[in-house]
C-alpha positions in Angstrom: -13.2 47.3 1.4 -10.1 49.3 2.4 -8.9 47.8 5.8 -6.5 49.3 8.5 -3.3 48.4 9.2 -2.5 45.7 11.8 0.0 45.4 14.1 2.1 42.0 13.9 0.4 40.7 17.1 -3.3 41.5 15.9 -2.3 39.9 12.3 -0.7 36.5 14.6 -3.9 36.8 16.0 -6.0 36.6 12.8 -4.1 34.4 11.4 -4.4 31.8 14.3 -8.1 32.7 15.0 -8.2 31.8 10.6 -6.7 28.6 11.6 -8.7 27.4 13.9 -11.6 26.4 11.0 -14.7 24.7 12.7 -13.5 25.5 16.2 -12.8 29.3 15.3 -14.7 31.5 18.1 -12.7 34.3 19.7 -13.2 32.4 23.4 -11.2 29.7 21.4 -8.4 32.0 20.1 -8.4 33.4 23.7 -7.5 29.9 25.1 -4.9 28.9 22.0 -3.1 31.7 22.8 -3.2 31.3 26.7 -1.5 27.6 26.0 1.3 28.7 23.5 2.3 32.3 25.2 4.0 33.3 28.2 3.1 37.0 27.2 0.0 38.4 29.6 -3.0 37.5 27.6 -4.5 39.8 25.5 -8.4 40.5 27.5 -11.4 39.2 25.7 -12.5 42.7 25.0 -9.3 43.5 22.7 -10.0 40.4 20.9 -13.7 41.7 20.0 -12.5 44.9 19.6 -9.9 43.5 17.1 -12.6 41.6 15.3 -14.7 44.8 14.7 -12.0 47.0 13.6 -10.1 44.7 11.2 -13.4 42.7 10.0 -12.1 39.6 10.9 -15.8 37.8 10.0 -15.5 39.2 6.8 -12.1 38.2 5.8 -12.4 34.9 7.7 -15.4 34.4 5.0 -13.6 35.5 1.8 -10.6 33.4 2.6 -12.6 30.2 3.4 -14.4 30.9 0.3 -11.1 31.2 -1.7 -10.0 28.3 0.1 -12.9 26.4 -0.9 -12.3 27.7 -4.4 -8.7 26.8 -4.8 -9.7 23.1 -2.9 -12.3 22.4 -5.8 -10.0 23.3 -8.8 -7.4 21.2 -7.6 -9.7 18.5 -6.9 -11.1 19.4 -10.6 -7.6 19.0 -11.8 -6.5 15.9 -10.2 -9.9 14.7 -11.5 -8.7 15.2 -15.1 -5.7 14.2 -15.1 -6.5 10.4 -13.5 -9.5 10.6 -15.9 -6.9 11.4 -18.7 -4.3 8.3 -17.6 -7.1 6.0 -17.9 -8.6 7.2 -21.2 -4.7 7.3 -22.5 -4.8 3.6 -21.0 -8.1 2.5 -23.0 -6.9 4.7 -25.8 -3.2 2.3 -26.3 -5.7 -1.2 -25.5 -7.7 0.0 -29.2 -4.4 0.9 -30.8 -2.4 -2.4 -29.5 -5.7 -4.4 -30.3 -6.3 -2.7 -33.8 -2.4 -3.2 -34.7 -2.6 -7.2 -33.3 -5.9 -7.2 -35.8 -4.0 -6.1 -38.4 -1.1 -8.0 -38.6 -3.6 -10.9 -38.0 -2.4 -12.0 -34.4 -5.5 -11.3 -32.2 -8.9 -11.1 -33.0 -10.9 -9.5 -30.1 -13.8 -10.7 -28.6 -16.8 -8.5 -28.7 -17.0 -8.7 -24.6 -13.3 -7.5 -24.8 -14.0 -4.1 -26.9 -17.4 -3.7 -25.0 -15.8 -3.6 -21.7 -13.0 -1.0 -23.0 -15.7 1.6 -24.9 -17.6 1.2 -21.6 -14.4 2.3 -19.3 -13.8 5.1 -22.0 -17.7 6.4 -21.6 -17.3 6.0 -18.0 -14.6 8.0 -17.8 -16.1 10.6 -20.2 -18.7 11.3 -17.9 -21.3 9.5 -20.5 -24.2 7.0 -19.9 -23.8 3.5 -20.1 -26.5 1.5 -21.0 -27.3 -1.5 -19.6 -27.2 -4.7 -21.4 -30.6 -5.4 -21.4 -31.3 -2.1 -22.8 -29.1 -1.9 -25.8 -31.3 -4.5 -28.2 -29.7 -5.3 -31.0 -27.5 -3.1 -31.7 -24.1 -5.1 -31.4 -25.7 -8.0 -33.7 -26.3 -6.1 -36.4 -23.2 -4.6 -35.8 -21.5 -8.0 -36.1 -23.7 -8.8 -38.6 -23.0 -6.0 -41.1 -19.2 -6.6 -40.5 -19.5 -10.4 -40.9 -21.3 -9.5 -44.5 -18.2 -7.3 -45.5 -15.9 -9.3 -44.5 -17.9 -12.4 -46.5 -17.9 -9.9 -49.8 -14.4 -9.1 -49.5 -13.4 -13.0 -49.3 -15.4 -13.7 -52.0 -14.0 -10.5 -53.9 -10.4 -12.0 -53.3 -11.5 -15.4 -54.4 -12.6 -14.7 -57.1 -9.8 -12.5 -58.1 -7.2 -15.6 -56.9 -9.3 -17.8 -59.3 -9.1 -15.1 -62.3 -5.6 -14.6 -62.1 -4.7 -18.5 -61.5 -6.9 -18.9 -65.0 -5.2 -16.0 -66.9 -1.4 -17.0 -65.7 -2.6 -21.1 -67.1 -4.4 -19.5 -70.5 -0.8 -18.2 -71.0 1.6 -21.1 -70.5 
């Protein structure tokens, strides 16, 4: 919609009736400019006049709308990027843990990497499920891990024994 040109007074006095958000009536703009001008006040006629001719309902919509707009992707933003400090922050807890397991100086409690995959779901937006809920899951879990890690001693047993028997078949 192609609008007329304002003078600087009738654009002051968009902008402030704009301003005036939940309050915003032209009786109210009336007053608010009463209180900060000495000028003679501009009649409550010109003001509806105003409003008519340079759709001030209109524009005061579409600019609370892209207010509202702009308000919501910067809330989106900031969103993401404290959702992103605390994922980073979960995401250095596995890779200190998992270097610690490594070099053999920490071995983490289940309850320990449980709480962290939950803060990392939270933060992804995904569902936690409750305790109660989750069966067995972490047993066998445990369970399978405790099986490999009970074949791979064994495997490196035997190979210790092997070798001690091969290096006292030679001397």
């Amino acid at each position: 919609m192609e609008r007329k040109p304002e003078t600087p007074k009738q654009r002051e006095a968009f902008l402030l009736y704009f301003g005036l958000g939940k309050d915003r009536s032209l009786a109210s703009l009336r007053e608010q400019l009463l209180k900060s001008s000495s000028e003679k006040p501009v009649s409550s006629r010109t003001f509806q006049e105003w409003s008519a001719k340079f759709a001030w309902v209109e524009r005061v919509q579409e600019m609370d709308m892209e207010v509202a707009i702009k308000a919501e992707a910067l809330a989106i933003k900031e969103a993401i990027l404290e959702k992103s400090k605390v994922l980073q922050f979960v995401k250095n807890v596995f890779i200190r843990a998992n270097k610690a397991i490594v070099d053999g100086t920490m071995v983490p409690t289940v309850s320990d990497v449980k709480k962290a995959w939950e803060i990392a779901r939270v933060e992804l937006g995904l569902e936690v499920i409750p305790e109660e809920q989750q069966g067995p899951t972490f047993n066998i879990f445990l369970t399978k891990n405790q099986n490999i890690l009970n074949v791979v001693h064994e495997a490196s047993e035997k190979l210790k024994k092997a070798l001690m028997e091969d290096t006292t078949e030679k001397t």
